[in-house]
DRENPA-3360 file (N, C-alpha, C; in nm, 2 decimals, always signed):
BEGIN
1 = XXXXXXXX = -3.18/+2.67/+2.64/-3.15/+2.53/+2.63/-3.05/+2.50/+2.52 ~ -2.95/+2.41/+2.55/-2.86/+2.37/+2.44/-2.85/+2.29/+2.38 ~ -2.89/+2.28/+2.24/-2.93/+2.13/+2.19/-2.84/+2.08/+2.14 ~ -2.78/+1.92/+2.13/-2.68/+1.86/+2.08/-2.74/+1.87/+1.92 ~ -2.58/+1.84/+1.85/-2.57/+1.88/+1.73/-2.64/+1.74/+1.67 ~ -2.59/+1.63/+1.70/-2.63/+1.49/+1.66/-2.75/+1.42/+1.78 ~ -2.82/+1.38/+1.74/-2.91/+1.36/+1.83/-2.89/+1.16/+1.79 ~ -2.86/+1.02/+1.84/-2.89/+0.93/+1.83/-2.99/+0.89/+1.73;
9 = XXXXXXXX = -3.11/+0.92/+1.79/-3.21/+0.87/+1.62/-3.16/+0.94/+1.54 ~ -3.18/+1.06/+1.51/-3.10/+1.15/+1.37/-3.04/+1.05/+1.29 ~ -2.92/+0.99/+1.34/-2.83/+0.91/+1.30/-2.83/+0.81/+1.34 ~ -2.92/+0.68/+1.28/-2.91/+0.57/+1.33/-2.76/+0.50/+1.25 ~ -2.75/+0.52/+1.20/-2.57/+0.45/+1.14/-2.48/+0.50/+1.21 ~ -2.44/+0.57/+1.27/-2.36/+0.65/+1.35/-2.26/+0.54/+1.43 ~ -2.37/+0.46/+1.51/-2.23/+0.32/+1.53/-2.22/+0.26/+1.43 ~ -2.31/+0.24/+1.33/-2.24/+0.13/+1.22/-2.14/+0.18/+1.18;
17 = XXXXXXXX = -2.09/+0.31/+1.16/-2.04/+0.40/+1.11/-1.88/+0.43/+1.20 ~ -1.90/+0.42/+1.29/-1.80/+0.38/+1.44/-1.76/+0.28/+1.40 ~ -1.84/+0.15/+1.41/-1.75/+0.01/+1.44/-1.70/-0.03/+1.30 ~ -1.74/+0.03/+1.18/-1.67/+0.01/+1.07/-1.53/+0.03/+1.06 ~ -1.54/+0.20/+1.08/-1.41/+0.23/+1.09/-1.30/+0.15/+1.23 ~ -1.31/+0.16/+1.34/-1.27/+0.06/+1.38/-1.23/-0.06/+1.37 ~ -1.35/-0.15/+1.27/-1.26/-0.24/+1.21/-1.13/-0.22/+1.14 ~ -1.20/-0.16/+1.05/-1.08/-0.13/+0.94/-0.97/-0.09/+0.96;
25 = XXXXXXXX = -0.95/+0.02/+1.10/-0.85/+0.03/+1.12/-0.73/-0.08/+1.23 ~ -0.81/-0.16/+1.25/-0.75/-0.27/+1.36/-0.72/-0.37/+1.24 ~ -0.80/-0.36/+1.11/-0.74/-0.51/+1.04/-0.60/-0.43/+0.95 ~ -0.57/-0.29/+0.95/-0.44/-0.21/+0.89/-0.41/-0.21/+0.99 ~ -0.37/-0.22/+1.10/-0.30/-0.17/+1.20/-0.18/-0.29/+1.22 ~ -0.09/-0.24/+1.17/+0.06/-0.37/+1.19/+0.06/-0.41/+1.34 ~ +0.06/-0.55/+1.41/+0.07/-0.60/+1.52/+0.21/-0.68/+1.49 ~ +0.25/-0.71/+1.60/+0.40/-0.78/+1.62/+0.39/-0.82/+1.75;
33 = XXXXXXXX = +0.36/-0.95/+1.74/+0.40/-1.06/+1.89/+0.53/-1.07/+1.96 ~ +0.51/-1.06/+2.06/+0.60/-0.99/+2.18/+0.76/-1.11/+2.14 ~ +0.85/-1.05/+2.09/+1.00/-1.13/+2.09/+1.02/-1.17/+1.91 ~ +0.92/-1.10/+1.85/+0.94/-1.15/+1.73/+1.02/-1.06/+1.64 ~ +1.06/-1.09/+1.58/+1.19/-1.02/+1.51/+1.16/-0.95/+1.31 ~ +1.15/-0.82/+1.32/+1.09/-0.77/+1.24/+1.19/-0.77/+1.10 ~ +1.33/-0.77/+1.13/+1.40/-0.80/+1.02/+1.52/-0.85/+1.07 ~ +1.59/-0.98/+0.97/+1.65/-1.05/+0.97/+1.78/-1.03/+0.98;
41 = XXXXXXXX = +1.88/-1.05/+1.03/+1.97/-1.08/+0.95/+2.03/-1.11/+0.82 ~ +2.11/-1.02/+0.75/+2.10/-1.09/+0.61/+2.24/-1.14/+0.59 ~ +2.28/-1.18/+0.47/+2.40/-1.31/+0.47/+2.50/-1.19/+0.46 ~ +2.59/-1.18/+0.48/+2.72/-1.10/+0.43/+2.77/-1.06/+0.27 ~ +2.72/-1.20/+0.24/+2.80/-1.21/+0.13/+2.70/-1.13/+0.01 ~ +2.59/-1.15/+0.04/+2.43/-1.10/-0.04/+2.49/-0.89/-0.06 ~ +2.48/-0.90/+0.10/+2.51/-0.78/+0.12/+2.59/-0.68/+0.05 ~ +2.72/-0.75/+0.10/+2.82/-0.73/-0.02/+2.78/-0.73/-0.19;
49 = XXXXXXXX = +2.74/-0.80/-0.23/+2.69/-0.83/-0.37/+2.62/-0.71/-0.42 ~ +2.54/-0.65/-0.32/+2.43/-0.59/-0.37/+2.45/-0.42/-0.33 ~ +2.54/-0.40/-0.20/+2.62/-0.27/-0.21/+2.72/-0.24/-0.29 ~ +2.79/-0.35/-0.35/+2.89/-0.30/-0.50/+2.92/-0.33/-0.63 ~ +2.75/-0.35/-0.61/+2.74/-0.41/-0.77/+2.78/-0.28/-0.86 ~ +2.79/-0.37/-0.98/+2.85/-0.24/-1.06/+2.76/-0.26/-1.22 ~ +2.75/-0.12/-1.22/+2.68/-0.10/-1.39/+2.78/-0.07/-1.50 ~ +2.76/-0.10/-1.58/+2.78/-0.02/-1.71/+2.79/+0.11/-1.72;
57 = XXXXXXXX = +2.67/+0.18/-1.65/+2.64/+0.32/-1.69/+2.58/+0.38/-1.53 ~ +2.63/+0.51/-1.58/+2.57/+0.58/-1.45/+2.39/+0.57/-1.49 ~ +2.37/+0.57/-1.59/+2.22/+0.58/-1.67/+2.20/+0.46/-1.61 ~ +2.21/+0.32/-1.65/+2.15/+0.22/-1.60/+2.15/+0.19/-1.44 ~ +2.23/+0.27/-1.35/+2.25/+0.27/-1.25/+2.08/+0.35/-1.15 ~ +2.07/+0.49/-1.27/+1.96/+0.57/-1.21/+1.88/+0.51/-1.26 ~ +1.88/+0.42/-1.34/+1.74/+0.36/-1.41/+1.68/+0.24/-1.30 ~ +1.77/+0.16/-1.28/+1.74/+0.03/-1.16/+1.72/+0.09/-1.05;
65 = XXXXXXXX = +1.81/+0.18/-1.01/+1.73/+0.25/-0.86/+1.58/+0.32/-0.85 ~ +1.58/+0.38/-0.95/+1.42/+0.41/-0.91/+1.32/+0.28/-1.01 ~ +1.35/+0.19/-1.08/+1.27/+0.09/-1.07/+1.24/-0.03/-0.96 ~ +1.36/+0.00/-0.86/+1.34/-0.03/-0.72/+1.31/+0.02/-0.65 ~ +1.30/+0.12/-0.65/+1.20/+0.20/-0.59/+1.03/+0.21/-0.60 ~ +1.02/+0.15/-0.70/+0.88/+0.14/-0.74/+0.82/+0.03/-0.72 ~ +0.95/-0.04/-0.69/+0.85/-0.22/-0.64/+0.87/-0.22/-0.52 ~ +0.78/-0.33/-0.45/+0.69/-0.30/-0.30/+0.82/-0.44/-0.26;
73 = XXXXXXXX = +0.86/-0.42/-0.12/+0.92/-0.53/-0.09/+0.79/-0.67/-0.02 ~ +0.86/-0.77/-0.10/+0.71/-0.88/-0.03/+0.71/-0.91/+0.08 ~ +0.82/-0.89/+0.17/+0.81/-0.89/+0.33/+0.79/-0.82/+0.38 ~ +0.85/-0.66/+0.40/+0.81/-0.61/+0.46/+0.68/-0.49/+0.41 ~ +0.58/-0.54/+0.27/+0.51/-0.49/+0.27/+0.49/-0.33/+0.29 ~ +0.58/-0.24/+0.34/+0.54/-0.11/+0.35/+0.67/-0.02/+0.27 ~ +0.79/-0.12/+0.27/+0.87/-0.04/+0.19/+0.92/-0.11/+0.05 ~ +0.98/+0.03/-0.02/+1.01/-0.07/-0.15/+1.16/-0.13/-0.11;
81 = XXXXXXXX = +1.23/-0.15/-0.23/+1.34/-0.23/-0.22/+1.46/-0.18/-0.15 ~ +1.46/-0.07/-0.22/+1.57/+0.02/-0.16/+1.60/+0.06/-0.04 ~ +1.41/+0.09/+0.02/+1.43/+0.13/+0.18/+1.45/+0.01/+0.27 ~ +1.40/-0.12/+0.24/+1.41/-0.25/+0.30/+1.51/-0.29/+0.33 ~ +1.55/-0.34/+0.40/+1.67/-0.42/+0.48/+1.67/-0.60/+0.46 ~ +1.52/-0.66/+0.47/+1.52/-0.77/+0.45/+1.60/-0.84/+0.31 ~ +1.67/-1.01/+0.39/+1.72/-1.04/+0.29/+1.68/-1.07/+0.15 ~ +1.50/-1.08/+0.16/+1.46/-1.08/+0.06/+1.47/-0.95/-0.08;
89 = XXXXXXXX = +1.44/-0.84/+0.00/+1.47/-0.73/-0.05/+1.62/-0.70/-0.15 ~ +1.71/-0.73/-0.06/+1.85/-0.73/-0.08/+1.88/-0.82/-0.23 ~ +1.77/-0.96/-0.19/+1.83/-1.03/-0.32/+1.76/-1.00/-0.44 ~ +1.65/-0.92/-0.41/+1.56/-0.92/-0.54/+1.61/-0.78/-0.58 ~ +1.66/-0.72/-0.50/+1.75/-0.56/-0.56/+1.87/-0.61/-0.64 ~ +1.88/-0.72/-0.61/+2.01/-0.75/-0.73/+2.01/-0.80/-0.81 ~ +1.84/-0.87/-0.80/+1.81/-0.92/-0.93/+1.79/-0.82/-1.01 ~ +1.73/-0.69/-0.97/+1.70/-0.60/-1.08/+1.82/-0.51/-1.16;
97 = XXXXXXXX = +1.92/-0.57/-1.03/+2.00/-0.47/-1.07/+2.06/-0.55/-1.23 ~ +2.07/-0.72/-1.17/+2.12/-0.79/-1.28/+2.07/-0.79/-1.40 ~ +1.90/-0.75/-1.37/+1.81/-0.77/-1.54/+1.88/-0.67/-1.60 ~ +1.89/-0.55/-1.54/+1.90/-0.36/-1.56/+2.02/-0.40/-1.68 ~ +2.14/-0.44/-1.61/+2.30/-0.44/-1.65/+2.28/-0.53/-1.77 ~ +2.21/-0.65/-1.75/+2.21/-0.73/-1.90/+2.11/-0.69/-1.99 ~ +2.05/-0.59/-2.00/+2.01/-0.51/-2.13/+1.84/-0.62/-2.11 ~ +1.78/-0.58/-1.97/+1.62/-0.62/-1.97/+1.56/-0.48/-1.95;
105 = XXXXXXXX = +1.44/-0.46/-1.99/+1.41/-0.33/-2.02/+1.27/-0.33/-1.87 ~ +1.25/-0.19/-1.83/+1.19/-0.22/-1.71/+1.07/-0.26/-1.69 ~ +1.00/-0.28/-1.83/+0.89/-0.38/-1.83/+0.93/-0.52/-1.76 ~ +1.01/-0.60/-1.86/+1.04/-0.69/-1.86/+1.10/-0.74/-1.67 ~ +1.15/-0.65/-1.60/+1.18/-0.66/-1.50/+1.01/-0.66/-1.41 ~ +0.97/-0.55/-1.46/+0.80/-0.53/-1.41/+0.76/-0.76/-1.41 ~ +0.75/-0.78/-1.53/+0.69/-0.89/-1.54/+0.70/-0.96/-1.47 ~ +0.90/-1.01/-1.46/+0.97/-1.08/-1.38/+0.91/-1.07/-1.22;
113 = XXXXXXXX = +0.90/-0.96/-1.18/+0.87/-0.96/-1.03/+0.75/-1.02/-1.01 ~ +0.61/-0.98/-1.12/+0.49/-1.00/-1.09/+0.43/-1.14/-1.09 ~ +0.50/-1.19/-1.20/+0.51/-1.32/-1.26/+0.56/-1.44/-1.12 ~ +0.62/-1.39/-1.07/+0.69/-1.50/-0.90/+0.64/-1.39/-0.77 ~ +0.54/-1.28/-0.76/+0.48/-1.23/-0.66/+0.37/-1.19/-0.65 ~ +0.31/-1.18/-0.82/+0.18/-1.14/-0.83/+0.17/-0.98/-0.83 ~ +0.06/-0.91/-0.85/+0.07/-0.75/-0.83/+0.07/-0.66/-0.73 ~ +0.14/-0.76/-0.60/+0.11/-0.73/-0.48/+0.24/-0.63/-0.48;
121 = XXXXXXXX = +0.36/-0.66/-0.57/+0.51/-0.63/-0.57/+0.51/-0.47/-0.63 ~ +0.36/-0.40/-0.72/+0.38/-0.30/-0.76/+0.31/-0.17/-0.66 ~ +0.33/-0.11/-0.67/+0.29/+0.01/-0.57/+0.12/+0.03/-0.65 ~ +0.17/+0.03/-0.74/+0.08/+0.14/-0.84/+0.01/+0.00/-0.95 ~ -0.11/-0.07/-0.89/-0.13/-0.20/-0.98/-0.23/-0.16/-1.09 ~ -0.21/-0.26/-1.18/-0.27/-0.27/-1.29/-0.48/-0.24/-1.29 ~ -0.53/-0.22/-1.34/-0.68/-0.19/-1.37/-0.73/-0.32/-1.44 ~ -0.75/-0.40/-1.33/-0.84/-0.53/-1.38/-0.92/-0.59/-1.35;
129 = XXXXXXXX = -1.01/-0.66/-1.38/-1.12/-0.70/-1.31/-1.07/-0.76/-1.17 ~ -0.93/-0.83/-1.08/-0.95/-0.86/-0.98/-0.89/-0.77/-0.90 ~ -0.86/-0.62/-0.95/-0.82/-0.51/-0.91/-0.95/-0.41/-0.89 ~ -1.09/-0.44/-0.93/-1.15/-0.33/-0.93/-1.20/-0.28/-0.84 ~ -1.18/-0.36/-0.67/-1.24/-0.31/-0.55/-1.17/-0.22/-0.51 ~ -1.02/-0.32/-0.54/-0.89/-0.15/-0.47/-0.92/-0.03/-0.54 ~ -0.93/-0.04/-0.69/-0.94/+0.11/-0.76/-1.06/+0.16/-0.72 ~ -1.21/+0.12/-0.72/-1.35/+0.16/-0.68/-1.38/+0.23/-0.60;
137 = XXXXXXXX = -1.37/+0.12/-0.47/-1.38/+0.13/-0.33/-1.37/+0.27/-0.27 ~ -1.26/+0.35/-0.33/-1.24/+0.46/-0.25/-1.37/+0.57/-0.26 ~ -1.41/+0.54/-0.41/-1.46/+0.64/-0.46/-1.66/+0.62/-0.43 ~ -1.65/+0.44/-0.40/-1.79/+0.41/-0.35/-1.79/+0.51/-0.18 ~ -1.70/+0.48/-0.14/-1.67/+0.50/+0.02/-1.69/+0.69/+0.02 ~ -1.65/+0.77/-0.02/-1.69/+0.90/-0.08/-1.81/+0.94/-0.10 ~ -1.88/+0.84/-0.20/-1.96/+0.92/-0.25/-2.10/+0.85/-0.15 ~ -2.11/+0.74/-0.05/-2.13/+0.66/+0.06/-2.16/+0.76/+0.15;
145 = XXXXXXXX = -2.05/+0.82/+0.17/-2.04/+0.96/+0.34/-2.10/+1.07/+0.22 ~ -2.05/+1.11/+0.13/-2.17/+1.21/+0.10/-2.27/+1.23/+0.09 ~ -2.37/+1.11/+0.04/-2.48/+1.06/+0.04/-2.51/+1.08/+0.17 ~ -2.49/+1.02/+0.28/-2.54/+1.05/+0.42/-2.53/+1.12/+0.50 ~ -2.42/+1.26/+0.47/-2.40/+1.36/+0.46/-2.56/+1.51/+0.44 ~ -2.52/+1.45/+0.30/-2.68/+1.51/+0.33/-2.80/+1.47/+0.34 ~ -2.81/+1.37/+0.37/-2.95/+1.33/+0.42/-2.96/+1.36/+0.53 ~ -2.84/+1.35/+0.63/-2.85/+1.43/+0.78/-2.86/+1.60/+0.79;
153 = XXXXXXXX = -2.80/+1.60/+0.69/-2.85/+1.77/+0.67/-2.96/+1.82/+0.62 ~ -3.02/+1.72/+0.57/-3.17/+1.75/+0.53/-3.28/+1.73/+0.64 ~ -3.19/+1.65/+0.70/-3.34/+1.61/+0.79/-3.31/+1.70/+0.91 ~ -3.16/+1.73/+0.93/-3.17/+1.81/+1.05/-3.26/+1.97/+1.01 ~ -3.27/+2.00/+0.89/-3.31/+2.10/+0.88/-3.44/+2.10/+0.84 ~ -3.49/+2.00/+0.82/-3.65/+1.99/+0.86/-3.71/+1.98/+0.99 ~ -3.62/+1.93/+1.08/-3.67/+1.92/+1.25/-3.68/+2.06/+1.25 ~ -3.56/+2.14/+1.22/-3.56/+2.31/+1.28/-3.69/+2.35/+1.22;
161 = XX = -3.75/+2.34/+1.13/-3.86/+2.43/+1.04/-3.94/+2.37/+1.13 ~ -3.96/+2.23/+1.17/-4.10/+2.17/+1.23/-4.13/+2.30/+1.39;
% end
């Protein structure tokens, strides 16, 4: 006779444990209503502005690119500035580029962005108390499945001894 590995009682969390994940992946899951348009058009002239802008320094040039690179675009949420197309992106890559060129240091750019977007604009956010679920979380959710982990392994290996 072949015995299933999970038996239902064994595991009474097992759908909680299902429909959790489920949620969570349906409230991450990017949706887009049928005709809606995921990026914009941007103005010409922005465009322009921000493909030939010009530095001082090849240095300040690599310095603003990967500080744009490190901030999150606030529209399209999944890329930073660089990879983004939106005209928001466009204009706030020229803001950085304008702090960079007039001698703002990449704190001070850091500020600028967070200060008019909040810490939603940094990839990598600050350690604060209204940050502590994002930092936590992962590590409650870990040590959550381990915990239940083996308690299923304990009990499965008491049924075999009974």
């Amino acid at each position: 006779m072949i015995r299933p590995y999970l038996k239902p009682r064994q595991v009474p969390y097992l759908g909680f444990l299902f429909g959790f994940v489920t949620l969570i992946l349906s409230v991450l899951s990017p949706v887009q209503a049928s005709g809606e348009q995921i990026f914009i058009a941007a103005d010409s002239e922005l465009v322009e502005s921000v493909e030939t802008f010009q530095f001082r320094s090849p240095l300040e040039h690599k310095r603003a690119l990967e500080l744009a690179k490190t901030l999150r675009c606030p529209q399209c949420q999944n890329q930073n500035l660089i990879e983004s197309n939106s005209p928001v992106a466009k204009d706030l890559r020229l803001k950085v580029y304008q702090m960079i060129n007039a001698g703002s240091t990449d704190q001070e750019v850091i500020e600028f962005m967070t200060s008019r977007f909040g810490d939603f604009v940094l990839y990598h956010p600050k350690f604060t108390p209204q940050t502590y679920v994002l930092w936590l979380a992962p590590f409650f959710i870990l040590l959550l499945f381990g915990l239940l982990g083996i308690r299923s392994i304990r009990s499965n290996r008491r049924e075999d001894k009974a």
